[in-house]
MITI-130805 format. One line per field, with one value per residue (C-alpha): chain; x, y, z. Coordinates in steps of 0.2 Angstrom, whole numbers, always signed. Example, Ala and Ser with C-alpha at 12.3 -4.5 7.8 and 13.67 -1.06 7.14 Angstrom:
BEGIN
ch: c(A;A);
X: c(+62;+68);
Y: c(-22;-5);
Z: c(+39;+36);
//
This chain:
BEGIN
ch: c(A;A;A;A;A;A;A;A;A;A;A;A;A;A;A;A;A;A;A;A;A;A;A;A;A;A;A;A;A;A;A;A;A;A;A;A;A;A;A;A;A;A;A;A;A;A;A;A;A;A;A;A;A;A;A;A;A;A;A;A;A;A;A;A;A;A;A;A;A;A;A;A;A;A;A;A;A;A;A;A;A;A;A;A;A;A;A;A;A;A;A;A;A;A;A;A;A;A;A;A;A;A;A;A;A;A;A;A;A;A;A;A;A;A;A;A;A;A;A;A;A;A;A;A;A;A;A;A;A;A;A;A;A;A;A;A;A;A;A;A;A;A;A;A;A;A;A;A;A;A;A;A;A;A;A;A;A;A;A;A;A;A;A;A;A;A;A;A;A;A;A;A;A;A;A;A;A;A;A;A;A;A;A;A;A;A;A;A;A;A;A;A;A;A;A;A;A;A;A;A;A;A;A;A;A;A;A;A;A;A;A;A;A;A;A;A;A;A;A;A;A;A;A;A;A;A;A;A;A;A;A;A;A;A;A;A;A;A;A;A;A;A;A;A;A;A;A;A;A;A;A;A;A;A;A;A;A;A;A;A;A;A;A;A;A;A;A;A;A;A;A;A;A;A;A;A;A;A;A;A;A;A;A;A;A;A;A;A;A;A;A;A;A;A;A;A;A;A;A;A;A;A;A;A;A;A;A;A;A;A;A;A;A;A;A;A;A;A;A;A;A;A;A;A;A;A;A;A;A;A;A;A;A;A;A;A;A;A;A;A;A;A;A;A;A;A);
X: c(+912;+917;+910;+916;+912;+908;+893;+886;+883;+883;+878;+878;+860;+850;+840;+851;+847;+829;+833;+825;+813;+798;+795;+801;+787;+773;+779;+771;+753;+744;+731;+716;+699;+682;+673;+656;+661;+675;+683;+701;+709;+720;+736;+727;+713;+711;+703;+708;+715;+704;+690;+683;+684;+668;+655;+663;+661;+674;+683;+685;+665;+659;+649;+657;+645;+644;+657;+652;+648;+661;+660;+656;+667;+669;+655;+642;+646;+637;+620;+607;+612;+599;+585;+585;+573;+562;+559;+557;+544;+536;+535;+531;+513;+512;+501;+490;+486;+479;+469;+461;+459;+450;+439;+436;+430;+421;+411;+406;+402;+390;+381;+377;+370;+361;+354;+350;+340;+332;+326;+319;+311;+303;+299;+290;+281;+275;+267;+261;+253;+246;+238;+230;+222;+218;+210;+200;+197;+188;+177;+173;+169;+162;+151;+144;+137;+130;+122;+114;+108;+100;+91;+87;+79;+69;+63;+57;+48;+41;+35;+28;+17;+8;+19;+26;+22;+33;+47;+48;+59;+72;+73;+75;+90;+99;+98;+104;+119;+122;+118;+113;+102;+90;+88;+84;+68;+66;+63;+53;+43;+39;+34;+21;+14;+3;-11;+2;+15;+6;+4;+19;+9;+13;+7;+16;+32;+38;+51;+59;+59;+68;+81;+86;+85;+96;+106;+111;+114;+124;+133;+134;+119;+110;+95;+91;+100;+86;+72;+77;+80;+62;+53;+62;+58;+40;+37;+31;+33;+43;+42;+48;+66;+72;+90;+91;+83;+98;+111;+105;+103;+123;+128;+118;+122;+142;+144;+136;+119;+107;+92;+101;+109;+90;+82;+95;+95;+76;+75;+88;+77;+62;+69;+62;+64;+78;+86;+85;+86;+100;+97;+115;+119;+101;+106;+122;+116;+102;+111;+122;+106;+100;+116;+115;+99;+102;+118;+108;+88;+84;+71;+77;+61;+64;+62;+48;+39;+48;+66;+66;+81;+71;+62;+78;+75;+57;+66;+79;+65;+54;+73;+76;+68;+74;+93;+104;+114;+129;+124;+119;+136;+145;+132;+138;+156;+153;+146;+158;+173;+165;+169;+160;+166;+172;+164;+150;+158;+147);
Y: c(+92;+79;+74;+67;+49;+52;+61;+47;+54;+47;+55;+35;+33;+24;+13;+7;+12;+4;-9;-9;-26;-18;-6;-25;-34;-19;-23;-39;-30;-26;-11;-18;-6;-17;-13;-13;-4;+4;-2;+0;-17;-14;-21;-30;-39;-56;-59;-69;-60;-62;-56;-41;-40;-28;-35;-54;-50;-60;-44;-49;-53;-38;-23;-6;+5;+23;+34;+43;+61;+73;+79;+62;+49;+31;+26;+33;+20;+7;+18;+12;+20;+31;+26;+36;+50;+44;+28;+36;+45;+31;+22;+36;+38;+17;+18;+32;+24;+8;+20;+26;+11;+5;+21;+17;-2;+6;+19;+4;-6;+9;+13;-6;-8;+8;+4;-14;-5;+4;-10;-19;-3;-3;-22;-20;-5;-13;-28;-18;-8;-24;-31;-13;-13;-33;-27;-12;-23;-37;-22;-14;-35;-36;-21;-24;-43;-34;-19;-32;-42;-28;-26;-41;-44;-27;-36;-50;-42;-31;-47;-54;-39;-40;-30;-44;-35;-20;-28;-42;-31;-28;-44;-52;-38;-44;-60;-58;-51;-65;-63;-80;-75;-64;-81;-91;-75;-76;-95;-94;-79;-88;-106;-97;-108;-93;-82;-64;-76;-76;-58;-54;-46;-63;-79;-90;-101;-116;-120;-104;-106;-123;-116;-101;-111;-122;-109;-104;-121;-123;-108;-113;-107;-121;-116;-117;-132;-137;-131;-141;-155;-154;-152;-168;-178;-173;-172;-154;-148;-160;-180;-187;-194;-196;-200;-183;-177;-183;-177;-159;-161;-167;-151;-141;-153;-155;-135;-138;-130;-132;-136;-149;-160;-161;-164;-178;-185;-187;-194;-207;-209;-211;-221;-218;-231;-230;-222;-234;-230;-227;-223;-223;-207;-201;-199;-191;-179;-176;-173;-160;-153;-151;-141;-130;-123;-119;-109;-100;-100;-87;-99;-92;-85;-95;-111;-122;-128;-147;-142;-130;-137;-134;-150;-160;-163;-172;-182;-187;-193;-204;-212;-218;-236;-240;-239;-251;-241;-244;-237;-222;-220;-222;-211;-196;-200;-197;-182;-174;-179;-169;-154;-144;-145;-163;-181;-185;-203;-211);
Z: c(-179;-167;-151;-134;-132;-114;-121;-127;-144;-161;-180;-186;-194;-183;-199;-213;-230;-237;-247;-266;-263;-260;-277;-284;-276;-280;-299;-297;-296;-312;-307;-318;-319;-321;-338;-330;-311;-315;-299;-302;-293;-277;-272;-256;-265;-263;-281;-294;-305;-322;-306;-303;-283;-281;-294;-295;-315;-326;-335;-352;-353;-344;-352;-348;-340;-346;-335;-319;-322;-318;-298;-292;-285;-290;-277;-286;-298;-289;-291;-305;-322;-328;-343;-360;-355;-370;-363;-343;-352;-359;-345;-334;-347;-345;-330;-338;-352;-343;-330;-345;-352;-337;-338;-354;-349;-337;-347;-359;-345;-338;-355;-358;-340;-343;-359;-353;-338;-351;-360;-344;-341;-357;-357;-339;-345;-364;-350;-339;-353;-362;-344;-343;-359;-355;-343;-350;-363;-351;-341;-358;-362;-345;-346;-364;-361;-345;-353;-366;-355;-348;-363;-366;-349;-354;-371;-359;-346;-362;-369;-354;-349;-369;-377;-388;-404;-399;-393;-408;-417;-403;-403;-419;-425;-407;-413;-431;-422;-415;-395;-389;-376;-389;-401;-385;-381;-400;-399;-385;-393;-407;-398;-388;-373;-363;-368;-367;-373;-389;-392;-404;-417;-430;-430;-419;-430;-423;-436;-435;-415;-419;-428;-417;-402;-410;-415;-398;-390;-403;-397;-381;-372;-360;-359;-377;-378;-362;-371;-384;-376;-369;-386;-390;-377;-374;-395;-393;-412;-418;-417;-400;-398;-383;-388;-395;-380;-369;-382;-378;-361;-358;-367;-353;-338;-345;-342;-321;-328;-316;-328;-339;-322;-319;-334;-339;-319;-323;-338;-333;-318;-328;-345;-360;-376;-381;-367;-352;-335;-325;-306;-301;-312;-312;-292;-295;-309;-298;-281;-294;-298;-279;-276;-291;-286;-269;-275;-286;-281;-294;-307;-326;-335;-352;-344;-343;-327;-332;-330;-315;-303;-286;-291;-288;-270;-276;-289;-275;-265;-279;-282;-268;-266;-281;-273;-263;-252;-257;-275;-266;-260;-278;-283;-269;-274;-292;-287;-276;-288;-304;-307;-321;-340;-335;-343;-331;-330;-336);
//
């Protein structure tokens, strides 16, 4: 077919042929697949060529990743590789082991709180139950001295209305059990010193007065140890000694006894070879004596007429001129500082 060339047409190509340098330069590329992403290495990456351009791992020291399963692309590759199912279940059960293990800590720590609870419980109680009985035990004490005292004060008034012989025996089987208050009416009861005194149905015994009135100073009772004290100073049954007189009146006075502050303040006041006088403590022991006796008024019926407290305020009076003032102040200060069951100080 030809053509006019005042068309303007040509069938020349337009191009001319490609040339065979690019399929060349491509040959230059060497399309390498990373062992551990599997990114297969393009044509346009700037990488170096021992480098995988996605994960910068150096291919002949990477670890190939298990393959992609089938109907995903190569980007799913970048996603974290799955665990063994036996270890996912492992550590799937990894928290519940240490919740029950926690339960567990805290079960044991419960039944030790509670069974430390329960032994605080018991411990309060076991005290609680050992003050009661203390307690009981002290008004059962309590209640026994006072009913036999009671009784004793019965015997007493019994003796002292003439009816000596009948109470006698009362007396004498309290006293062989040892109550000190029944050897102190037994003494007396057997010393006499009155007409109905002197009605006991025996003849009156001294000696054996002696020993059970020392019987229960011994014990701790003032009184006898007064009414011994008196026997020995006076010489009332047994030889005078007034040494031994005011060794039984400091037991009384030392436990704030009314009668024994008196009876040792006078004989101090007094002096009686070998004990001299003393009026410095015979003021305090006197003074104590005073103050004893308006804190109890009641007289005890066992007591001689020589050893009654009241008579303190008398003593006090005689005393006086004998005193500089200043020794009657030492005397007060002694007085207010004891306290009974201390040394006089003295």
């Amino acid at each position: 077919m030809t053509t006019n060339p005042g068309d303007g047409l040509s069938l020349a190509p337009l191009d001319p042929a490609p040339t065979q340098t690019a399929p060349a330069a491509a040959s230059s590329h060497v399309a390498r697949t990373c062992p551990r992403c599997h990114y297969t290495r393009q044509a346009s990456d700037t990488a170096p060529a021992w480098q995988c351009p996605r994960c910068a791992v150096v291919y002949d020291k990477a670890t190939p990743r298990p393959r992609a399963r089938a109907g995903h692309d190569e980007e799913d590759d970048t996603q974290p590789v799955p665990l063994d199912p036996r270890r996912a279940r492992a550590s799937a059960g990894l928290p519940w082991a240490w919740i029950a293990l926690g339960c567990a800590v805290l079960a044991g720590a419960a039944l030790l709180g509670w069974k430390w609870n329960g032994e605080r419980q018991r411990s309060a109680q076991q005290v609680q139950r050992a003050a009661s009985d203390s307690r009981a035990a002290d008004v059962s004490q309590a209640r026994a001295v006072q009913d036999g005292r009671a009784r004793i004060d019965a015997l007493e008034h019994q003796w002292r209305m003439g009816e000596g012989a009948q109470a006698l025996p009362a007396v004498r089987a309290l006293a062989d059990e040892g109550e000190p208050r029944a050897m102190v009416l037994l003494g007396s009861m057997l010393l006499g010193g009155s007409s109905y005194r002197n009605a006991i149905g025996q003849p009156l015994d001294p000696a054996e007065a002696l020993q059970w009135l020392e019987r229960a100073a011994r014990a701790g009772d003032a009184t006898a140890a007064v009414r011994l004290g008196g026997l020995y100073e006076r010489g009332e049954h047994v030889p005078r000694q007034p040494s031994l007189a005011e060794n039984w009146y400091l037991r009384a006075a030392r436990q704030g006894d009314g009668a024994g502050l008196y009876s040792l303040g006078m004989l101090y006041a007094r002096g009686a070879d070998p004990v001299s006088q003393r009026p410095v403590p015979a003021w305090m022991l006197l003074t104590l004596a005073e103050r004893a006796s308006r804190a109890a008024p009641v007289r005890d019926a066992l007591l001689t007429e020589q050893h009654y407290p009241s008579s303190a305020r008398a003593g006090l009076v005689r005393l006086k001129d004998k005193l500089h003032p200043s020794d009657i102040a030492e005397a007060e200060r002694l007085a207010d500082a004891w306290m009974p069951g201390q040394p006089l100080g003295f």
